[in-house]
C-alpha positions, -999 to 999 in steps of 0.1 A, spaced: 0 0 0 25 23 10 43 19 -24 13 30 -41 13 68 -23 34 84 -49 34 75 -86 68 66 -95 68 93 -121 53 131 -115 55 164 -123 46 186 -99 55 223 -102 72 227 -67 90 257 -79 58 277 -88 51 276 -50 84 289 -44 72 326 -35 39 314 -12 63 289 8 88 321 14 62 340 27 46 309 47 81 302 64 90 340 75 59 344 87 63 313 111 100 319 119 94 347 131 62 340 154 85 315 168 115 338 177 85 364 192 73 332 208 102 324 222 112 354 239 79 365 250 58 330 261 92 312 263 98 277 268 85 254 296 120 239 306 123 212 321 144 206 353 174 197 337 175 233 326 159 249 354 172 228 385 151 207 412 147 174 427 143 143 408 129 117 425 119 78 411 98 53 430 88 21 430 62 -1 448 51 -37 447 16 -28 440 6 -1 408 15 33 418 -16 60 416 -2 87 403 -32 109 420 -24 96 453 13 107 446 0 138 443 -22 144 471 6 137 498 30 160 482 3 193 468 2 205 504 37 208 511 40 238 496 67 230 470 54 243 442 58 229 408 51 196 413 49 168 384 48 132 391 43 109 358 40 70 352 76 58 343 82 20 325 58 1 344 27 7 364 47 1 394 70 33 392 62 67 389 88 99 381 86 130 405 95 161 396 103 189 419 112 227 410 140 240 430 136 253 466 137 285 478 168 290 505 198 279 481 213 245 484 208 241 519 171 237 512 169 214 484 180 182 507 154 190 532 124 192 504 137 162 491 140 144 527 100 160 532 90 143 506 103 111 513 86 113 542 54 123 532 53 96 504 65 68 532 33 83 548 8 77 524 27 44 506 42 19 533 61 0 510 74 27 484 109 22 477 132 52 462 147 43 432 168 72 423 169 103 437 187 136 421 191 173 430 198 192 403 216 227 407 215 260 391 252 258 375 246 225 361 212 235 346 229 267 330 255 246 318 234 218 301 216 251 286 249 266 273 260 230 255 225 223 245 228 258 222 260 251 216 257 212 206 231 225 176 256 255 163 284 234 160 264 204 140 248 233 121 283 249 114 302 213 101 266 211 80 275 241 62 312 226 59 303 195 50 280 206 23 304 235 6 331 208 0 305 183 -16 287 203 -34 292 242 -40 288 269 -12 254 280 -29 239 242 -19 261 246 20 235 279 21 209 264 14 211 232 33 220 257 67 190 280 61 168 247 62 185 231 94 182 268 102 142 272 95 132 236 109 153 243 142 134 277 147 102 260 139 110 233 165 115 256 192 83 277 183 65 244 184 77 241 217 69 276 228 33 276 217 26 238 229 44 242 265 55 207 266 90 201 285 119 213 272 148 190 283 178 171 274 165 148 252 145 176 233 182 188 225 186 152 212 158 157 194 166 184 175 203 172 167 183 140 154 162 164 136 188 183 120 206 150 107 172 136 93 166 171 72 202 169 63 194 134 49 166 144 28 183 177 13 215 158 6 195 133 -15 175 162 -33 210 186 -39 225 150 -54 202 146 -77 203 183 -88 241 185 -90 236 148 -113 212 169 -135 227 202 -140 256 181 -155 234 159 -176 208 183 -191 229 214 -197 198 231 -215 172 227 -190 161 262 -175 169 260 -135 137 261 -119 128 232 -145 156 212 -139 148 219 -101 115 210 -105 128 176 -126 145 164 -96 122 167 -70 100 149 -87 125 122 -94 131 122 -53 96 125 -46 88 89 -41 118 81 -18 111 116 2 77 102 11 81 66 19 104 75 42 92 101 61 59 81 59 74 52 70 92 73 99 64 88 115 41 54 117 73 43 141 70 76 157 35 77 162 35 44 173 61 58 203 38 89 211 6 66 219 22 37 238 59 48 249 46 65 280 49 98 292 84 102 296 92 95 260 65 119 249 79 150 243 107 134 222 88 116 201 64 145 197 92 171 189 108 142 166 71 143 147 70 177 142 107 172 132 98 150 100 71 166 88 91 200 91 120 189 78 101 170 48 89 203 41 117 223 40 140 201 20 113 208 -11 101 241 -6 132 256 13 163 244 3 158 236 -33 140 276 -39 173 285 -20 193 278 -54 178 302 -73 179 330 -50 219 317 -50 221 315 -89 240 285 -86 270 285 -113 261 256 -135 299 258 -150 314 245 -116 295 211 -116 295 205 -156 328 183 -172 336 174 -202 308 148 -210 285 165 -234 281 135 -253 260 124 -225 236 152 -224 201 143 -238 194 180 -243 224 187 -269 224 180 -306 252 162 -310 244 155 -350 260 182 -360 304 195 -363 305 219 -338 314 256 -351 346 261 -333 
C-alpha cells in the first residue's frame, strides 16, 4: 500500500510555489523567535534545577495519590508521571527557595510524606539538580546544535558548491526555529533529550536535502539546456517517491512511540514528529527555492561529458 502513495513518475511544479512557501516560512520563523522570547519555553528541570525523585512499589503506583501527599507541602511545581511500568512513577520537583541548603530537606519532606501515604514505596533514584549545572546543560545544548549546524554548512560546501552549503543551513536553520516555536506555543517540556531531538532532527533534514542537492548537482551536469527552476523541478520529482516513503514510514514508528511509549518519552517523540514533517517540508520548498535566489554556477558542476547530455544535438560539427 505504501508503495502506491506516490506514482513513480510526477511532475509537480514545486518551484511555482516557491514565492507562497517564502512568505509561509518567515511568517512562522518569526512567530517562533517572538514566541520564544515573550511565552518562552516550559524547561524542564534539567534546565531549570530541582529534585528528581523515582519510585517504586510492589503494587501499581496511583499517580493521583502521589500527588495528594506532596500538593500540600508547599513545593510548588510539582509533576509526578508514570515511568516504565505501572509500578513506578517519576517526581518532579522545582527547586527550593533557601539555596542549596534547602533542596536536601524538600527532598527528605517528601520522602517522608510519600513513606506516609505508601508503606512500601521504595526510592529508586533520587537527584538534585543545581542552578550551575542547569545553565551549563543550557549553554552545551545551544552550543551542541551551532556546531552540528556549522560542520553542516562545511560538510555541504566541500561536496557540493557553497550556494547548496546555504541552502542546506538555512533549512536546518528554519526547521530548528520551527521546532523551538513548536515548543513555545505547545508548552510541553523542554529538556535534554528535546536537544537530542533536534540534533536527530537536524541530521534527518540533512538526509533528505543531501538526497534532493545529489540529484540536482547529477542533473545540471546531464541536461545542460534545461532552465533551473525546471531542472529543479525535474529532480524533485524524481526524489519524490523516496522523500515520502520514508518520512511516511518514519512517522508510523514515531506515532506508534507517542501513543504507547509512556509519558516520559512523549515530548521526544512529539518534537521528533514535528521534526519530519518539518524537515520534509523544507527540503522541497526551502532548500531547493534556496538555489535560485543563489544563482547557482552551472559551470562549476559540468565536465567534459556532453556526449551524455540528452538536451544537446550532438548531430551536428560543432562551429569552433
Amino acid at each position: 500500500m505504501l508503495l502506491k502513495l506516490v506514482p513513480e513518475k510526477t511532475d509537480i511544479k514545486f518551484l511555482s510555489f516557491h514565492k507562497i512557501s517564502a512568505i509561509i516560512s518567515a511568517f512562522l520563523m518569526v512567530a517562533s523567535v517572538v514566541l520564544f522570547f515573550t511565552q518562552g519555553l516550559n524547561y524542564g528541570i534539567d534546565f531549570k534545577g530541582g529534585i528528581n525523585i523515582e519510585i517504586g512499589s510492589s503494587q501499581p503506583i496511583e499517580i493521583s495519590d502521589v500527588r495528594k501527599s506532596l500538593s500540600g507541602l508547599g513545593f510548588g511545581e510539582v509533576k509526578v508521571q508514570e515511568y516504565g511500568e505501572p509500578t513506578e512513577a517519576l517526581i518532579r520537583i522545582e527547586r527550593q527557595p533557601g539555596g542549596d541548603e534547602a533542596q536536601p530537606l524538600a527532598m527528605q519532606t517528601a520522602k517522608q510524606a510519600l513513606q506516609s501515604t505508601m508503606p512500601d514505596i521504595s526510592f529508586r533514584q533520587e537527584n538534585i539538580v543545581g542552578p550551575v549545572v542547569s545553565g551549563e546543560l543550557k549553554q552545551d545544548g545551544v552550543l551542541a546544535v551551532t556546531v552540528a549546524v556549522f560542520f553542516v554548512l562545511l560538510y555541504i560546501w566541500f561536496r557540493f558548491e557553497w550556494q547548496f552549503g546555504l541552502g542546506a543551513v538555512i533549512a536546518l536553520v528554519h526547521d530548528v526555529t520551527l521546532t523551538i516555536g513548536f515548543f513555545a506555543i505547545t508548552q510541553l517540556e523542554f529538556n535534554l533529550s528535546i536537544i537530542a531531538a533536534i540534533l536527530t532532527i537536524v541530521g534527518y533534514s540533512l538526509n533528505d536535502t543531501v538526497v534532493v542537492y545529489d540529484r540536482v548537482r547529477e542533473n545540471i551536469r546531464k541536461y545542460r539546456k534545461k532552465e533551473m527552476p525546471d531542472l529543479l523541478d525535474f529532480s524533485l520529482n524524481q526524489t519524490l517517491s523516496r522523500t515520502v516513503m520514508t518520512s511516511v514510514t518514519t512517522l508510523l514508528a514515531l506515532v506508534a512511540l507517542f501513543v504507547f511509549g509512556g509519558e516520559v518519552i512523549r515530548g521526544f517523540t512529539a518534537a521528533m514528529i514535528w521534526g519530519v514533517v518539518v524537515g520534509t517540508y523544507s527540503s522541497i520548498f526551502v532548500a531547493s527555492p534556496a538555489l535560485l535566489a543563489f544563482e547557482i554556477r552551472r559551470d562549476a558542476m559540468i565536465h567534459d561529458d556532453a556526449g551524455n547530455d540528452p538536451t544537446v544535438d550532438n548531430s551536428r560539427p560543432p562551429q569552433f
